[in-house]
N, C-alpha and C positions, 0 to 999 in steps of 0.2 A: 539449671533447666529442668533436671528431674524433679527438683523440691516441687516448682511453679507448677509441673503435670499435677503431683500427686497431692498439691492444695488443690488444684480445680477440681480434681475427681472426687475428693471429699467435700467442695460446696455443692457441686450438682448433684452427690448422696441427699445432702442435708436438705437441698429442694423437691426432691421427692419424695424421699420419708416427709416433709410438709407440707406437699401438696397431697399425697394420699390421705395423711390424716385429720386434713382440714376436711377434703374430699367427705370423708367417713363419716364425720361427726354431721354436713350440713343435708348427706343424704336422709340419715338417721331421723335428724328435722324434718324433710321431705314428709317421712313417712308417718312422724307422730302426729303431722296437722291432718293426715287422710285418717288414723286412727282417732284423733280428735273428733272429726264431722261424724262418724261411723257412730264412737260412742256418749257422743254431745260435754265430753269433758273441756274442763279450762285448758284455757292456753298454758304452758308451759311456764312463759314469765306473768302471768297473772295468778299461776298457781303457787309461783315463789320455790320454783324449781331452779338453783342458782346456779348447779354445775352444768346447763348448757350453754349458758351467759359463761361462765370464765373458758368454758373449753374457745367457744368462740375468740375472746381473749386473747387466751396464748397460741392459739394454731393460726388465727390469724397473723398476731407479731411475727411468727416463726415463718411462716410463708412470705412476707414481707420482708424481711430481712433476709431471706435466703434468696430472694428474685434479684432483692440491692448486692448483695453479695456476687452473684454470677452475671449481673451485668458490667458489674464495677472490674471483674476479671478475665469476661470475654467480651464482651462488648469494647468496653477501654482499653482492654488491652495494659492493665494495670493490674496485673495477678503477682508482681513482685512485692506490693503494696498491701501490708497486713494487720494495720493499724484498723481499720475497720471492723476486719473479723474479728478481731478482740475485743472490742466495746461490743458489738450484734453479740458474739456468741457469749460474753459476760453475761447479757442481760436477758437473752431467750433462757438460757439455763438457769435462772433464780427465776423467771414466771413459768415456766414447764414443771421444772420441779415442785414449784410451792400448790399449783393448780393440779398437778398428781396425786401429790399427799393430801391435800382436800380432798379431792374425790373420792379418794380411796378409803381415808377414817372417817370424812364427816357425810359423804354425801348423802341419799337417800337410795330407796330401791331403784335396782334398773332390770328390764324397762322401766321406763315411769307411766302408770295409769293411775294417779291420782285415786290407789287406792278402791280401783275398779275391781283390779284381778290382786289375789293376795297367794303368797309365796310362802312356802313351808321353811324354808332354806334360804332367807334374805341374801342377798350379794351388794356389794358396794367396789364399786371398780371394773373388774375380771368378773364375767360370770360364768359360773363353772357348767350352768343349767338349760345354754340353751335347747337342747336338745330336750328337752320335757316341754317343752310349746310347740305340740304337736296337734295334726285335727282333732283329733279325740276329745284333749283336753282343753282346746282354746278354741272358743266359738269365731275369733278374730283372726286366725290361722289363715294365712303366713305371717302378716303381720308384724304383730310380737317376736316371732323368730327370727324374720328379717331383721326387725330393730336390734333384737339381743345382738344379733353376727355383728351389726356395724357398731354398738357399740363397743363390746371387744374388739374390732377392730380398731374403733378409734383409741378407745385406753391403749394398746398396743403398740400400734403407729406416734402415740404423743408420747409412752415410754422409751421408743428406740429415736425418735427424735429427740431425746432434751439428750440420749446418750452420742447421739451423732453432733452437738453441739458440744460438748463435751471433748470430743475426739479432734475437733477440730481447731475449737483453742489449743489444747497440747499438740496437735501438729504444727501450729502457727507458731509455737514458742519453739517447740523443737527446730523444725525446718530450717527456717530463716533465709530463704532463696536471695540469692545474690542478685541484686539490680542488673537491670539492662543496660547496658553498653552508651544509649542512649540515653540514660537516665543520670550516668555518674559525668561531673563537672569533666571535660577536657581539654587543653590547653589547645590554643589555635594551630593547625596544621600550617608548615612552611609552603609558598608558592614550588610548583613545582621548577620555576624558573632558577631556584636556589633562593639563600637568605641572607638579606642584606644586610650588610657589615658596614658600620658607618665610617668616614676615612680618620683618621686619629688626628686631635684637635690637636694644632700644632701654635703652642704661644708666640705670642708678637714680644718682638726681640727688638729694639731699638740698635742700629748699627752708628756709628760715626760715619758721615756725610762722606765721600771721597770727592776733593778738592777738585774744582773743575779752573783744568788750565785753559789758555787761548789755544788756538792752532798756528801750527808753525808758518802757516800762510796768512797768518793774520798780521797785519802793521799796527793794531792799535795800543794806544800805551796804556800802563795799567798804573794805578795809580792807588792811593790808601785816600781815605775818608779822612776828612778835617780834624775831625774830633779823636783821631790817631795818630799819632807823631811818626812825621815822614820818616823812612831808615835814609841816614846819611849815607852820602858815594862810597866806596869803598876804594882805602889810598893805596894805590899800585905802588910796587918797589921796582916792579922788572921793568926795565928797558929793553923797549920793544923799535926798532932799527922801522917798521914800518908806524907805530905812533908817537906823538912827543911825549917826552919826559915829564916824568913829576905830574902827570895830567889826570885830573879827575875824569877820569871816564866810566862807561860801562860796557860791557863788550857786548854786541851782538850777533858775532859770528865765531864768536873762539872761546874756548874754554883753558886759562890760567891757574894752574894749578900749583906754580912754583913755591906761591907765599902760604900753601897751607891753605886757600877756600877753593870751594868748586862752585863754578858758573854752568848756569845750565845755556847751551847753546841755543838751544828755543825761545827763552825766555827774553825779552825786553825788561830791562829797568825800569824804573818811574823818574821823570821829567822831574823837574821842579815846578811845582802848581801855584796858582797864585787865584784865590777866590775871586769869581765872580757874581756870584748869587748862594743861595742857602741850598741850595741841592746839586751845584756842577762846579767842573774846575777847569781853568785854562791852564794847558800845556804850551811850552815855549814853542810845537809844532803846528802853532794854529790851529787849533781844533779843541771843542767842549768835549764833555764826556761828564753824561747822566751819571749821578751817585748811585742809582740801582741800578748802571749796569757794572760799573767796577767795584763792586765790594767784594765780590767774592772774587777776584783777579788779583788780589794784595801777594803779592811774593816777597820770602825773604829768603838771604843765603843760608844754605844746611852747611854743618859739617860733615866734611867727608867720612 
């Protein structure tokens, strides 16, 4: 948060050191076009006087990029973001510098009068002299001394500009202000209702079918499919004082256990069946019985 203060404070430096010394230089014009009508000299760009064309130039860039710049960081609200100031202030500081150093070695006298009023002590850049264009000795007084002040002001102002441009790339490289909160990717927040857990995939398990028997209050006989070989009666040894001997039976109310099997008491034996059709069978009890409903009623004796 400190770093973000202390970029801003240094672009809204950089926009008014750019606005003064753009200021400076178009005053300065202001005044050379009333000193022009006064003493019927050429215009400045007809007279091929070039360093008020480049000052224009670079003070303008600089003002313009410094206005992009403090919008871009107050206005947007994007002063974490410094990718900008690095390309702006790269490139104000190679046209401020290159247009100083012009002025400075190559340009011509300033003021400029087209070689009206001539100068013992020529200046180029800085003039050390305003202060000798005074009533006495300039019939155009104030004039000329006004122009002298704003040009050194403008030189001035475009010197501690290209350095405040300067300052500002190395703060933007130093600094390096940490993103906003809202700026950096965050993973979605949990409902406050809690977070849902899915219930754990539980695999499909194939079981073995559990045999469905009749009900003990049922009479019906059960019987095996055709196309499966009936279980023979099963030969009784015991002599039983309430059934006849040697007799092929099946019990349905007692369970025999002396010869070694066990009869389940609930169950009914199967008749002997004698086909009627391709899907039913007749029981010696008078009565059909659907092949889909006794298939699955097939009993045979377990051992104990």
């Amino acid at each position: 948060m400190r770093a973000i203060v202390f970029l801003n404070i240094v672009r809204c430096t950089v926009f008014v050191v750019s606005a003064l010394a753009f200021a400076s230089h178009a005053s300065q014009c202001i005044l050379f076009n009333v000193y022009q009508n006064q003493t019927d000299i050429p215009d400045w760009f007809k007279g091929g006087h070039w360093q008020y064309l480049l000052w224009y130039i670079a003070l303008g860039l600089s003002l313009t990029s410094s206005t992009a710049v403090c919008i871009h960081a107050g206005c947007c609200r994007r002063g974490q973001h410094v990718r900008g100031d690095r390309i702006l202030s790269t490139i104000n500081i190679i046209v401020l510098s290159s247009t100083i150093l012009l002025i400075t070695f190559l340009g011509g006298q300033e003021p400029w009068t087209n070689d009206l009023v001539t100068f013992s002590q020529p200046a180029k850049g800085f003039i050390p002299y305003c202060n000798l264009l005074d009533q006495e000795r300039d019939a155009l007084y104030p004039l000329l001394y006004h122009r002298c002040v704003l040009v050194n002001t403008t030189w001035i102002c475009g010197s501690l500009n290209c350095v405040m441009w300067i300052f500002l790339l190395l703060s933007v490289w130093v600094a390096r202000p940490a993103k906003r909160p809202s700026s950096i990717a965050q993973l979605p927040t949990e409902p406050k209702w809690g977070r849902y857990i899915p219930e754990p995939t539980i695999p499909r398990v194939s079981y073995p079918t559990t045999p469905q028997y009749p009900s003990v209050y049922s009479n019906a006989t059960t019987a095996t499919h055709l196309s499966e070989p009936i279980p023979p009666p099963i030969q009784t040894t015991n002599v039983d004082n309430n059934y006849h001997g040697n007799q092929q039976y099946y019990s349905s109310a007692h369970s025999d256990t002396s010869d070694g099997y066990y009869y389940n008491a609930y169950q009914h034996q199967p008749m002997t069946a004698t086909t009627t059709s391709s899907n039913k069978y007749y029981y010696e009890d008078d009565g059909y019985r659907d092949a889909s409903a006794v298939d699955s009623y097939c009993y045979y004796p377990h051992y104990r």
